[in-house]
Biopython code that builds the backbone (N, CA, C, O; Angstrom):
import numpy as np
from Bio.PDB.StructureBuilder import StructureBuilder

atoms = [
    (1, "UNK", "N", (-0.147, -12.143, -25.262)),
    (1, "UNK", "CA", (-0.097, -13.516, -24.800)),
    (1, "UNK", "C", (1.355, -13.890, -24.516)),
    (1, "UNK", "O", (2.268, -13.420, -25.195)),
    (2, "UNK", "N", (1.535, -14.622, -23.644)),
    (2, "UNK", "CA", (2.836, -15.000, -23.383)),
    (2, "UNK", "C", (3.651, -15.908, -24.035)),
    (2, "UNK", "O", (2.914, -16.837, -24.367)),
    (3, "UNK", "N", (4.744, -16.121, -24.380)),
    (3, "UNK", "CA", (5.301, -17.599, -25.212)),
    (3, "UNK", "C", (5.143, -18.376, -24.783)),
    (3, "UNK", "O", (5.139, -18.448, -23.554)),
    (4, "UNK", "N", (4.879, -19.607, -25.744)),
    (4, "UNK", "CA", (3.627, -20.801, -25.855)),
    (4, "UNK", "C", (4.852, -21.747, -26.694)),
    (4, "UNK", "O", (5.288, -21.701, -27.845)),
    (5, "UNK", "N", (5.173, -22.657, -25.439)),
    (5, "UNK", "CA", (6.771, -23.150, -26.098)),
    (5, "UNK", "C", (6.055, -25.292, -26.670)),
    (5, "UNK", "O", (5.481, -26.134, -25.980)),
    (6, "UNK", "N", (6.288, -25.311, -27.423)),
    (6, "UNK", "CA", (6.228, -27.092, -27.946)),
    (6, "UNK", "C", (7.360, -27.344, -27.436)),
    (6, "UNK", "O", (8.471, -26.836, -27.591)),
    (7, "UNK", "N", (6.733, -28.700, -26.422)),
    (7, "UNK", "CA", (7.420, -29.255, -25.901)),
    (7, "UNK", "C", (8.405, -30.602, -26.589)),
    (7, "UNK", "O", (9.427, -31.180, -26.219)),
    (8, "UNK", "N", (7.369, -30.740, -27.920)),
    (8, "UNK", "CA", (8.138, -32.073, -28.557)),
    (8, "UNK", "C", (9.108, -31.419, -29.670)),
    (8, "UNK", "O", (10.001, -32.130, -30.130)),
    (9, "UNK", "N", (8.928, -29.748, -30.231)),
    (9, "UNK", "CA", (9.952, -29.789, -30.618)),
    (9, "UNK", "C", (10.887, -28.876, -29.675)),
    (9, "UNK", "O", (12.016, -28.965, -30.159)),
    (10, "UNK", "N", (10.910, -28.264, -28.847)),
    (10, "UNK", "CA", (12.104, -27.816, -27.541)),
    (10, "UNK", "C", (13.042, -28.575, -27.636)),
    (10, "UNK", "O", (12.737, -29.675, -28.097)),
    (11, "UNK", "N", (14.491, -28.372, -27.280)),
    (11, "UNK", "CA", (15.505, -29.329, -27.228)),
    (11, "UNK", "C", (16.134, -29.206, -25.400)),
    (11, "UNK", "O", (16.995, -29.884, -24.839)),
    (12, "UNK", "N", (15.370, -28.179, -24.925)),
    (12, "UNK", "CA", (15.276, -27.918, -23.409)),
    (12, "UNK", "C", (16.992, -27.463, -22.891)),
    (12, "UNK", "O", (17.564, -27.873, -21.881)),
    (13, "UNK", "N", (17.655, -26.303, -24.159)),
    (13, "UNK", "CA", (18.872, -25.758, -24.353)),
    (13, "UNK", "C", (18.781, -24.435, -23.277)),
    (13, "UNK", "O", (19.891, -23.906, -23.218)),
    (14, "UNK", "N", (18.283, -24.093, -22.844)),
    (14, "UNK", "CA", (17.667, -23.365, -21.704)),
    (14, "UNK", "C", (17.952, -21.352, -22.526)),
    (14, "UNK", "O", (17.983, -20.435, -21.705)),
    (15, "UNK", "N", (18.063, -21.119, -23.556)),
    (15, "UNK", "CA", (18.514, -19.996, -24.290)),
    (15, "UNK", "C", (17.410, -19.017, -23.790)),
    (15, "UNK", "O", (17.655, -17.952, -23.224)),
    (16, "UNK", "N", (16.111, -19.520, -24.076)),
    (16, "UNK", "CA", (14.753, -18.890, -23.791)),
    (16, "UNK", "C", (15.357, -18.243, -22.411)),
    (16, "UNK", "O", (15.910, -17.145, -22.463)),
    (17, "UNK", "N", (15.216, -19.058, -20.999)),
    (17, "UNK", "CA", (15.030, -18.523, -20.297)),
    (17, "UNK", "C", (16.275, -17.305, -19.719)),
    (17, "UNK", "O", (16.043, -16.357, -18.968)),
    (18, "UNK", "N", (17.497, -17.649, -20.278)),
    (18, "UNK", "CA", (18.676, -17.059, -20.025)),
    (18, "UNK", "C", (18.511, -15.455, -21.109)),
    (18, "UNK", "O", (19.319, -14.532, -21.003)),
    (19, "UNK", "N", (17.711, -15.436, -21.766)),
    (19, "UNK", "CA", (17.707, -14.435, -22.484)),
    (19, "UNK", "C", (16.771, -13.466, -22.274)),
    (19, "UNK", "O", (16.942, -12.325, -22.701)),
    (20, "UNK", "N", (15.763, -13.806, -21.638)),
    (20, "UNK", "CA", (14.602, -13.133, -21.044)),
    (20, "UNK", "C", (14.720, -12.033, -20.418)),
    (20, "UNK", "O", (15.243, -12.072, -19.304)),
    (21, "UNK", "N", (14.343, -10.976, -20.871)),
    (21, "UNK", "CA", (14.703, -9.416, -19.604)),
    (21, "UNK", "C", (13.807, -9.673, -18.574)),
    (21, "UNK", "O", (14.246, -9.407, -17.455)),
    (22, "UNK", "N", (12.247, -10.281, -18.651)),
    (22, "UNK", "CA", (11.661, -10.049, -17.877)),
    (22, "UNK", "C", (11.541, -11.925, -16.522)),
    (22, "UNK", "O", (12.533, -12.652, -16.481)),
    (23, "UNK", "N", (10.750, -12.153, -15.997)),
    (23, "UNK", "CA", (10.907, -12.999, -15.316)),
    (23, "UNK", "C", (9.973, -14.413, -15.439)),
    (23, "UNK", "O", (10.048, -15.386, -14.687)),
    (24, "UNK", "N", (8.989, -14.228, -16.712)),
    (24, "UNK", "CA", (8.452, -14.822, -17.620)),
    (24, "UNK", "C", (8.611, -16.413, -17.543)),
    (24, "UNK", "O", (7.701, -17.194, -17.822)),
    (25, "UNK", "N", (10.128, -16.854, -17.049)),
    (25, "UNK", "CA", (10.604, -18.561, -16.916)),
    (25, "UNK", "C", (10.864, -18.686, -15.961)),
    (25, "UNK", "O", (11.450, -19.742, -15.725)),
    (26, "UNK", "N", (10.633, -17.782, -14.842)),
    (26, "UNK", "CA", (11.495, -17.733, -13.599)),
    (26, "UNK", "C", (10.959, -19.229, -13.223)),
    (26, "UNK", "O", (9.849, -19.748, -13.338)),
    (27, "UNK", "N", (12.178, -19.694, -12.737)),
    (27, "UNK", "CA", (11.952, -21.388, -11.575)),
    (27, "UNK", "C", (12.282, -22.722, -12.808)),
    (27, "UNK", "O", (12.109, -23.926, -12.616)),
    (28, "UNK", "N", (12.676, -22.214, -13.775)),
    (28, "UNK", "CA", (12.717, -23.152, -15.378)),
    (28, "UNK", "C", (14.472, -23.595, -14.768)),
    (28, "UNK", "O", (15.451, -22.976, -14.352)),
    (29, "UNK", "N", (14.183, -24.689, -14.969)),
    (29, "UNK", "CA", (15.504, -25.934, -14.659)),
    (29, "UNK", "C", (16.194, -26.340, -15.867)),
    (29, "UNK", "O", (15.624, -26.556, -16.936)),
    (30, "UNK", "N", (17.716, -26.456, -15.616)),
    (30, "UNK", "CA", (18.577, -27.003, -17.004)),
    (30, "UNK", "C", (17.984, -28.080, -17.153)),
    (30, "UNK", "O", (17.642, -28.801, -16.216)),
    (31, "UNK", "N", (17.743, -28.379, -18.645)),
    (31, "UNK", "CA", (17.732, -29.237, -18.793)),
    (31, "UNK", "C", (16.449, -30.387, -19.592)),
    (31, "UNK", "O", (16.365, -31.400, -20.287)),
    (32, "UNK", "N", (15.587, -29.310, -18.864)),
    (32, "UNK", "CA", (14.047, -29.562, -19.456)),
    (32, "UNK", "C", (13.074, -28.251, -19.626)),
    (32, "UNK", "O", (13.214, -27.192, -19.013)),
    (33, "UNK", "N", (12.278, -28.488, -20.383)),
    (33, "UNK", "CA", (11.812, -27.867, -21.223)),
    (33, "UNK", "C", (11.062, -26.702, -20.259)),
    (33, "UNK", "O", (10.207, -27.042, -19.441)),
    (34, "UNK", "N", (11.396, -25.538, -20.407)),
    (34, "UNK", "CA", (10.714, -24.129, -19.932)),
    (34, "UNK", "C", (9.922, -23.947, -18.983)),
    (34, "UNK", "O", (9.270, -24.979, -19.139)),
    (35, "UNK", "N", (9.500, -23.501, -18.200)),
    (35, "UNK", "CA", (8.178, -22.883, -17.599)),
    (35, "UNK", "C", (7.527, -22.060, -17.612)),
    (35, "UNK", "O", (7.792, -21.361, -16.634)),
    (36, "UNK", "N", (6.155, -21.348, -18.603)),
    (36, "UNK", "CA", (5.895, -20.232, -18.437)),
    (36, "UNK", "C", (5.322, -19.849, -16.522)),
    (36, "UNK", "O", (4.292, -20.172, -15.930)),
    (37, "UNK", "N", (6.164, -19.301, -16.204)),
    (37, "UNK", "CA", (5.635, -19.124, -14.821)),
    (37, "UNK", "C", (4.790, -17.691, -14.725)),
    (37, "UNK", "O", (3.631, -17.949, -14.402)),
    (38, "UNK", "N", (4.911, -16.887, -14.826)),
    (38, "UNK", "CA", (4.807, -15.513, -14.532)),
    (38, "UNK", "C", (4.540, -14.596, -16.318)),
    (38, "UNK", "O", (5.326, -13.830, -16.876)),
    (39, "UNK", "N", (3.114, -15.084, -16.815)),
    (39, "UNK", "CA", (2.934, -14.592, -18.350)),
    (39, "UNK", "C", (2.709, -13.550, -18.668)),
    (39, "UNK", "O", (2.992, -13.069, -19.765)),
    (40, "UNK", "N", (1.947, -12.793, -17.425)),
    (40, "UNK", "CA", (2.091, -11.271, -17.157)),
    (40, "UNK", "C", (3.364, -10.755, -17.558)),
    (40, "UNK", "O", (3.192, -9.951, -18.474)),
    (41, "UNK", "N", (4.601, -10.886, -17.245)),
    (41, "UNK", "CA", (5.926, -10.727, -16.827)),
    (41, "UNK", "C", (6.208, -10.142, -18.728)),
    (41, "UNK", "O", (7.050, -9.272, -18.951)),
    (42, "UNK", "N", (5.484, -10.693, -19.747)),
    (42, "UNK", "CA", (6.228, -11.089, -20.659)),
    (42, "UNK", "C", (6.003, -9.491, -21.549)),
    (42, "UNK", "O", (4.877, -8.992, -21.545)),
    (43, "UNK", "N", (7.152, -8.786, -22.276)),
    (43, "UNK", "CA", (7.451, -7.645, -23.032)),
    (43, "UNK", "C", (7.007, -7.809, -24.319)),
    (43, "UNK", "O", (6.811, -6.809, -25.009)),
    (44, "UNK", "N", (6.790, -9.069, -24.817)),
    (44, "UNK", "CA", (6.437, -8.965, -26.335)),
    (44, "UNK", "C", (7.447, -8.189, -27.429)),
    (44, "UNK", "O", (7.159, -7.628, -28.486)),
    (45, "UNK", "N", (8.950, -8.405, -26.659)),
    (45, "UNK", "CA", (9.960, -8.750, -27.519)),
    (45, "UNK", "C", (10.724, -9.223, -28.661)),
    (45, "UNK", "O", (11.263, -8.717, -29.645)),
    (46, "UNK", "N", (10.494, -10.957, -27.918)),
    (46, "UNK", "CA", (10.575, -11.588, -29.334)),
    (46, "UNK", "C", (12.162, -12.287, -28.722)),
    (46, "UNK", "O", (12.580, -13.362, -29.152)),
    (47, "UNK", "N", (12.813, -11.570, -27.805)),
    (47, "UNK", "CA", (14.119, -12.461, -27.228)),
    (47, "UNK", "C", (14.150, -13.794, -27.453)),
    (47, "UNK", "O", (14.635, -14.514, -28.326)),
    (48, "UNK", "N", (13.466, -13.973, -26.378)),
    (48, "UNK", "CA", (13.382, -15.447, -26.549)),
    (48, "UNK", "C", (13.092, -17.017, -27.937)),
    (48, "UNK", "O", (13.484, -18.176, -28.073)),
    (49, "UNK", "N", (12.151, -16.000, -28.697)),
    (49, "UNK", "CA", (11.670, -16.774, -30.086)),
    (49, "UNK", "C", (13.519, -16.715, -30.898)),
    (49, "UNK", "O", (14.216, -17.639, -31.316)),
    (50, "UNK", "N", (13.793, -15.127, -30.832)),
    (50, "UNK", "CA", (14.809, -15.419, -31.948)),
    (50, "UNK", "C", (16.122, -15.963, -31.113)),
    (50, "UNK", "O", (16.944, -16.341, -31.948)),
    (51, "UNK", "N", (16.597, -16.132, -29.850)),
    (51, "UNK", "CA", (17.477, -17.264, -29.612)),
    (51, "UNK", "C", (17.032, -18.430, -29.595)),
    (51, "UNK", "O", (17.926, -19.220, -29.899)),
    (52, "UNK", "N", (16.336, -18.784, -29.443)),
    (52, "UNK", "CA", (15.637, -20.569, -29.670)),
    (52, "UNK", "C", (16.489, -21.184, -31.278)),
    (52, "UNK", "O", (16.397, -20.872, -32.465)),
    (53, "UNK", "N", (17.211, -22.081, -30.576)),
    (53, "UNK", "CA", (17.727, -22.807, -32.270)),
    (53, "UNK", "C", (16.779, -23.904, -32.901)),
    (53, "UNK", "O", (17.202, -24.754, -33.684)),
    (54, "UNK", "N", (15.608, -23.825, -32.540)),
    (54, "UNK", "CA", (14.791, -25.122, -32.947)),
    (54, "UNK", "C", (13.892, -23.837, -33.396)),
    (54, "UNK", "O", (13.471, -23.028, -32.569)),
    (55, "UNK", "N", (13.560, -23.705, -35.265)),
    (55, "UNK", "CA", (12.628, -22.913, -35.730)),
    (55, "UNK", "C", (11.130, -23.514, -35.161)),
    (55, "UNK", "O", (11.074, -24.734, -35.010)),
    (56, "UNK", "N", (9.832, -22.648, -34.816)),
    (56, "UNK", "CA", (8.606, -22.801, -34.348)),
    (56, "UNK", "C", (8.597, -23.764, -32.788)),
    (56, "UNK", "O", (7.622, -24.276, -32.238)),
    (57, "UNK", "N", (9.814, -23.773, -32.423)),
    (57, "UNK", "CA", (9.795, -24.534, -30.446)),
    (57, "UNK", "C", (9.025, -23.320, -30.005)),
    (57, "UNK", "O", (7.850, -23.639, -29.829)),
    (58, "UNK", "N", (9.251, -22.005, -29.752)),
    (58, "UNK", "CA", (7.998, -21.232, -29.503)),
    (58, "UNK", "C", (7.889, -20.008, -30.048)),
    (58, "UNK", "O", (8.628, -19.274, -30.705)),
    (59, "UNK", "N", (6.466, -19.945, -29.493)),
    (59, "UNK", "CA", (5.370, -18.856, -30.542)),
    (59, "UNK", "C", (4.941, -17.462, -29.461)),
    (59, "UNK", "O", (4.731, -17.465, -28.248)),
    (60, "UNK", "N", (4.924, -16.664, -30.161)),
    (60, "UNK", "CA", (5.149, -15.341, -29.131)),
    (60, "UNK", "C", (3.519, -14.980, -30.265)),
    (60, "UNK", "O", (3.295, -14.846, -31.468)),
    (61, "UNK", "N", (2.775, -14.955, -29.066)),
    (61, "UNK", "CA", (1.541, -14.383, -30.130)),
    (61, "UNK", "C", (0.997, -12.414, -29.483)),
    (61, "UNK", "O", (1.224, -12.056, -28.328)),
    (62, "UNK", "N", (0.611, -11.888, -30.075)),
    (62, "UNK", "CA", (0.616, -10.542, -30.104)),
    (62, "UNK", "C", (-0.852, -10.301, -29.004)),
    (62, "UNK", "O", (-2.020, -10.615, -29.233)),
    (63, "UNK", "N", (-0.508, -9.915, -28.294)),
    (63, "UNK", "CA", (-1.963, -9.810, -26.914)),
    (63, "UNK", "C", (-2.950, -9.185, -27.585)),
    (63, "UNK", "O", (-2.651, -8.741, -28.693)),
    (64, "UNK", "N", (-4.106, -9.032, -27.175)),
    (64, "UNK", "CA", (-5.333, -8.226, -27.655)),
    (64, "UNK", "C", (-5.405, -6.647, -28.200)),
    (64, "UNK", "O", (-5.606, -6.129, -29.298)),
    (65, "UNK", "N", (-5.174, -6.230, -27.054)),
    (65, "UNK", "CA", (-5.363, -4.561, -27.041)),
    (65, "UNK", "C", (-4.509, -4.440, -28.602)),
    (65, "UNK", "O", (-4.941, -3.657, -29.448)),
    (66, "UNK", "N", (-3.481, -5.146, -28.830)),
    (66, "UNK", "CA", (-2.202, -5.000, -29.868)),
    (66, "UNK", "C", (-2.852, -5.184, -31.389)),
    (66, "UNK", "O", (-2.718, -4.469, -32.382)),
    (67, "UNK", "N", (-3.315, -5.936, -31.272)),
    (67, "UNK", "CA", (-4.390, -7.302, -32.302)),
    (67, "UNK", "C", (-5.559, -6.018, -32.683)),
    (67, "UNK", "O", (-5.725, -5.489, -33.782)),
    (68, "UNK", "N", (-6.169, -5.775, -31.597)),
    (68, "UNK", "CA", (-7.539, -4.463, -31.696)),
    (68, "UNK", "C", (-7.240, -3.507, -32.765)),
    (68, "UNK", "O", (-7.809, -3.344, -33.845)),
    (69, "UNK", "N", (-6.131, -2.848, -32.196)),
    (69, "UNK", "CA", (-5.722, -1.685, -32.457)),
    (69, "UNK", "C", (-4.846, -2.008, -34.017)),
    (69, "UNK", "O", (-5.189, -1.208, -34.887)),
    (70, "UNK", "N", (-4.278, -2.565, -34.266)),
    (70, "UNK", "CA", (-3.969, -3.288, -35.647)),
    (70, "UNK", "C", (-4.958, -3.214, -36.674)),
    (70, "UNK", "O", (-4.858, -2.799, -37.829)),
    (71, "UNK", "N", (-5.914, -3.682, -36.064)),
    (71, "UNK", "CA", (-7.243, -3.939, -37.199)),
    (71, "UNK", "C", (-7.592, -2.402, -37.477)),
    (71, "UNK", "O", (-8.504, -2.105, -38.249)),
]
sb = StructureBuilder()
sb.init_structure("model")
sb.init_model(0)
sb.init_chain("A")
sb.init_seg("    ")
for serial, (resi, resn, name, xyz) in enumerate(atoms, 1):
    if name == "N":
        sb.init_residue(resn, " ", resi, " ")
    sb.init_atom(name, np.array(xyz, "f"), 0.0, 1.0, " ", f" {name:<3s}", serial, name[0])
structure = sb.get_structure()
């Protein structure tokens, strides 16, 4: 799943999208809060969660096949 950003706690510091390898925020403007544009795009990294300075602004949840195969 792709990151799933709260918008009321975001401070819209733009770190997420500047840190991103993949293109996941592409079209995301200074200033306000993120865009997941492109969720396909996303590596399941974690970049983005651990530069965010606002703890739980967003949530990187683990896709299926990942989740399956876990169990």
């Amino acid at each position: 799943m792709p990151p799933v950003i709260d918008p009321e706690l975001c401070n819209a510091c733009g770190k997420c999208w500047r840190q991103c390898p993949g293109d996941v925020f592409y079209g995301s403007i200074k200033k306000e809060v993120p865009v997941v544009t492109y969720p396909e795009e996303c590596w399941h990294e974690s970049s983005c969660v651990h530069v965010c300075p606002v703890p739980g602004a967003i949530k990187l949840r683990a896709p299926l096949p990942m989740m399956v195969s876990y169990k």
